[in-house]
N, C-alpha and C positions, 0 to 999 in steps of 0.2 A: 504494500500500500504506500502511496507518496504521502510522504511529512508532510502534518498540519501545518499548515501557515499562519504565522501570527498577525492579527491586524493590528498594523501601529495605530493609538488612539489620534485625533485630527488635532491640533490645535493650529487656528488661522489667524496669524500674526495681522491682518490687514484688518480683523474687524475689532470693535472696541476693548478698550481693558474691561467694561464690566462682560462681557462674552467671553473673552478670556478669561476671567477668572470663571466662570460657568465652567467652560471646558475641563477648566484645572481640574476642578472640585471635584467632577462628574468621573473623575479619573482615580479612583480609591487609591490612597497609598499610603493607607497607614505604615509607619515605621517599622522597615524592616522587605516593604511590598512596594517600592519605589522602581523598579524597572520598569512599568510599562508608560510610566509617567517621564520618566527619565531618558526611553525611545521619544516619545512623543516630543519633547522638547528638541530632541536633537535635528529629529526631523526635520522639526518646525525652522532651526536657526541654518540649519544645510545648504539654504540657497542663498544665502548673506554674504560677500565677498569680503567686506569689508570686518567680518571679525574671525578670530584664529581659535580656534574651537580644541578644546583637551576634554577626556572625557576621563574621568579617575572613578571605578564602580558605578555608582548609581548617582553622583557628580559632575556637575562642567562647569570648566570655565571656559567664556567666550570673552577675548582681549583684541582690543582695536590697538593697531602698532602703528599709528601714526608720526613717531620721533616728539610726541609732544614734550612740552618740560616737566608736566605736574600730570601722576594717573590719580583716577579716581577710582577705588573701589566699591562696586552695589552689591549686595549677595541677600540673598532670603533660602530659608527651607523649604521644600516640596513635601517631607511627609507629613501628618498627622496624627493626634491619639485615634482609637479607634473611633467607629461609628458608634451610631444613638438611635438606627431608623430618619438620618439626617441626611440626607441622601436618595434619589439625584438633589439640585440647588433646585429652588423656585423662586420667585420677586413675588412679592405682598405689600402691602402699604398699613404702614399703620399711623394713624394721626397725621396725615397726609405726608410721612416719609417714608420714602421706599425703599426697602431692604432686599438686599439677597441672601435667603438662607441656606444653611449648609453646611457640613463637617466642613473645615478649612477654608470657610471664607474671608473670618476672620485671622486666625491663624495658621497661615498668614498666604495664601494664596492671592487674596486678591492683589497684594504688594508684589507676588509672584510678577505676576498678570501686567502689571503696570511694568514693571522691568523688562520682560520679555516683552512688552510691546515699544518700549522705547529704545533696547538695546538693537531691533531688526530697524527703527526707523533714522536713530539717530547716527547719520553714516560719517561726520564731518563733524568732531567738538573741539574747540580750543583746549580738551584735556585730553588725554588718550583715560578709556575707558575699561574697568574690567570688570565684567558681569560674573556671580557666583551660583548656583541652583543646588545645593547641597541635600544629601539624606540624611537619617535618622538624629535629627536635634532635639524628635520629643521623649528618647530613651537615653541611656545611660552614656557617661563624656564619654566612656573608650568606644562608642561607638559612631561619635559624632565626627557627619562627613566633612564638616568644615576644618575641626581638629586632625581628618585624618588627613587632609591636604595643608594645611599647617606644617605637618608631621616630616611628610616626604617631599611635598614639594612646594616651599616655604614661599620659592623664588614667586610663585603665579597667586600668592595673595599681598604681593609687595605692591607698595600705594605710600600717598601722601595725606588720603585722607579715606575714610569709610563711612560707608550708609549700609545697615541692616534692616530690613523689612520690616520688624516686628511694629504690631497692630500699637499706633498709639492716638488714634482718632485723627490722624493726618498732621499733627504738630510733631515738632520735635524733640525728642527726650532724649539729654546725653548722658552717654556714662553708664553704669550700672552699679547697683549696690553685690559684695561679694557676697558668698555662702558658706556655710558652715557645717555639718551635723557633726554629735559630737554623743558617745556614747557616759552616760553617769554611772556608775557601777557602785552598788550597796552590798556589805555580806551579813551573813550573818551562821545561825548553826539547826542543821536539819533538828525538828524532834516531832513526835506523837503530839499532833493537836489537844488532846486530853490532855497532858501533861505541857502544857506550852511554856510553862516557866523553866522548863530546861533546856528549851533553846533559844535562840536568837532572833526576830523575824526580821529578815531581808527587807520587807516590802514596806515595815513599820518604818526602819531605817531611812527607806526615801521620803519620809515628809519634810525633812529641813529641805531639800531638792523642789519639792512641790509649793511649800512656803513662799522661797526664793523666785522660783519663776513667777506667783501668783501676787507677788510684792514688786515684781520688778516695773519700771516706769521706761519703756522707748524712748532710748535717745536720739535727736538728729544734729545734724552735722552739715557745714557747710561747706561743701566744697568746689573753686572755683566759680563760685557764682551761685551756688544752686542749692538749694536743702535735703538732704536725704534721708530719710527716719528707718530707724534699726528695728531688729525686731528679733526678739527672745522667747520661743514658745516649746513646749514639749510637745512632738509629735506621734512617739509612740511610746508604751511601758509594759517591760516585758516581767514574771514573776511567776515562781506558784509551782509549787512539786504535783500535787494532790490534793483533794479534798479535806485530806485527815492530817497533811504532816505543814507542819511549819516551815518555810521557806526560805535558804541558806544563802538566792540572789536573786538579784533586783535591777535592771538596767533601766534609764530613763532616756528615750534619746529623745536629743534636743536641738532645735533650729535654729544658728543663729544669723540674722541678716544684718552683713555690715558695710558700714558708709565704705565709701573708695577711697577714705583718706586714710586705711590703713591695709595693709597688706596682713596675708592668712596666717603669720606666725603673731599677729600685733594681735588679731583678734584672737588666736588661741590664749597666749598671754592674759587677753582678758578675761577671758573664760573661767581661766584657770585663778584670776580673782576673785568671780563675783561667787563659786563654788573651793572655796578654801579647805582641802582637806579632802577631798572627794576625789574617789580614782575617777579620773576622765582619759577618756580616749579619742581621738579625731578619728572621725570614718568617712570623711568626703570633704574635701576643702578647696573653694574656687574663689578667686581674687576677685574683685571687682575692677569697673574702669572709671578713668576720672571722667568727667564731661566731655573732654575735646572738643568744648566749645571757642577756646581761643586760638583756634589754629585759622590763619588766615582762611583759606578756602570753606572752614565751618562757618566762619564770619557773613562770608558771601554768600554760603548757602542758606542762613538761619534771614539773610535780610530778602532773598529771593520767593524764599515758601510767607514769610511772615509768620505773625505769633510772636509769644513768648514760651522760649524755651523749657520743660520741663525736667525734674530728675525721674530716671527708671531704676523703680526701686525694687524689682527682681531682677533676676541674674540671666543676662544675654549673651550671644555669641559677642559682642561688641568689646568684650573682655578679651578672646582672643586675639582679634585687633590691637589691642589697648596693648599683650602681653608682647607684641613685635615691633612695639614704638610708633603705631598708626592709632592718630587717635578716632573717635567714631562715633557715632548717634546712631538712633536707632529712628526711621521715619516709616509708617505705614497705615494703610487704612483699616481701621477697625478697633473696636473700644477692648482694652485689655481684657477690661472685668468677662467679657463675652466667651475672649478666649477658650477650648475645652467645651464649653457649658450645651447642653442639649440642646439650647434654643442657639445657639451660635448664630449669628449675622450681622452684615455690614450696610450699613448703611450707603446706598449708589453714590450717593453726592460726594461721599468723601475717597472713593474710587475715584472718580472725574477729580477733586481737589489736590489729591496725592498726585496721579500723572499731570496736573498742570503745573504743582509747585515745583516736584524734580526737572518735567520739561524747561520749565523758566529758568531755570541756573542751570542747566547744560547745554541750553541755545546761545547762553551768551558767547561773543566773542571773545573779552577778556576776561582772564583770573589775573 
């Protein structure tokens, strides 16, 4: 019998970014499920002479070699957490605005969409240009495609300045705050429930830990311009032999979100203040980035989109950027809180606002 043939899905660079992001959406890829999405773009950018196309897994970058003086880098994610029954997208109006809903419309396809529609149109910039479409950003860092081309091939995310996709209602948010989890550990001495005065309970042990976190007051931070507020919560607590025996440990793990004006050993450090005496351990630690709002070219681009600029205060790919001495914001359309959420959608208008504001600072002539 002759091999099945795979049909590439269509996506048509010539019709608007809110169609393109239809497209995108309509093209399941949760994390992990990203090739047929990843044909599809390639496709898509195949007839474009004017960019140089690398394709790293389920990854491209598309770079314009123009000899300019200053490159810009764009890059957004393609996959998604999973479905919700959110799926294919539809357009509905509610309170006379019109939304497209959908698994990844806000996160962050629709920013996709805009990229990929300006990266095939905009043939001629006073910057030379490097477009990013990466997989798996909504599971875990060693799997993240933007970190795996950092990794190997450092040289094709090199720039003078960066834009990441991520949904921030179409204004600009720089920087990112870092992250932390950090495991609390309690002991104590197994014994017979009946007789519990002959051991120790583990789990009794964690209430100064629960005190502390339930005492604690968010601090913010200004950095470069911009205020970022931290955040200290317990996420998970683990404990408990049996029904009958008393409990010998206790883990509390804990979240911590910190401004960018310190790096992941300043906030361990801290940690290890505000829990004096308490075995702690780190189990996941990522840096955050400054704003990158004073870098000239941020300057031009924050006075092109308009607004005032705001701080992101969870943890973005923008920190990789930040971690190779490019500094970087994050611009896209669609309201954070949406992100994930069953009812996921973006609002049209600010689809049309995001491609007019990037269009208007990379049509200019001069930087």
């Amino acid at each position: 019998m002759p091999a099945t043939q795979t049909t590439i899905p269509v996506i048509d660079l010539t019709a608007s970014s809110i169609t393109i992001t239809r497209q995108l959406c309509d093209i399941e890829s949760v994390s992990g499920n990203e090739r047929a999405i990843t044909d599809a773009i390639a496709a898509a950018l195949a007839p474009f002479d004017h960019l140089e196309i690398t394709r790293d897994a389920d990854a491209i970058v598309a770079r314009t070699t123009h000899g300019r003086g200053r490159r810009v880098v764009i890059a957004g994610h393609t996959d998604t957490v999973p479905l919700k029954n959110n799926l294919p997208t539809r357009l509905e109006s509610e309170a006379d605005v019109e939304y497209l809903w959908g698994r990844g419309t806000v996160d962050m396809k629709a920013g996709v969409a805009v990229q990929l529609k300006l990266a095939a149109e905009l043939v001629d910039t006073a910057v030379d240009l490097t477009w990013i479409w990466y997989d798996n950003e909504e599971v875990a860092s060693d799997r993240n495609g933007l970190g795996r081309l950092a990794a190997h091939h450092p040289e094709l995310l090199a720039g003078d300045f960066a834009i990441l996709g991520e949904p921030t209602n179409s204004l600009i948010e720089g920087g990112c705050n870092g992250t932390m989890r950090v495991d609390l550990r309690t002991t104590g001495t197994r014994a017979h429930s009946a007789r519990a005065w002959v051991g120790v309970n583990a789990i009794h042990a964690a209430a100064p830990i629960l005190d502390i976190l339930a005492a604690y007051q968010p601090r913010s931070f200004e950095v470069d311009g911009l205020v970022y507020r931290e955040g200290l919560n317990a996420v998970n607590i683990t404990g408990g032999v049996a029904g009958n025996v008393i409990p010998d440990e206790c883990v509390v793990t804990v979240n911590y979100r910190f401004a960018p004006n310190k790096t992941g050993a300043e906030a361990e450090a801290y940690l290890r203040q505000v829990f004096p005496g308490i075995d702690l351990v780190v189990t996941d630690s990522a840096d955050g980035a400054r704003p990158g709002l004073d870098a000239p070219l941020a300057l031009q681009f924050l006075a092109a989109v308009g607004g005032e600029a705001k701080p992101k205060y969870g943890w973005t790919d923008v920190a990789r950027f930040s971690a190779l001495g490019i500094p970087a914001v994050n611009y896209g359309p669609g309201d954070p809180l949406l992100a994930h959420a069953d009812n996921e959608r973006v609002p049209v208008a600010q689809i049309i606002e995001c491609e007019r504001g990037l269009r208007a600072w990379l049509e200019q002539r001069q930087f």
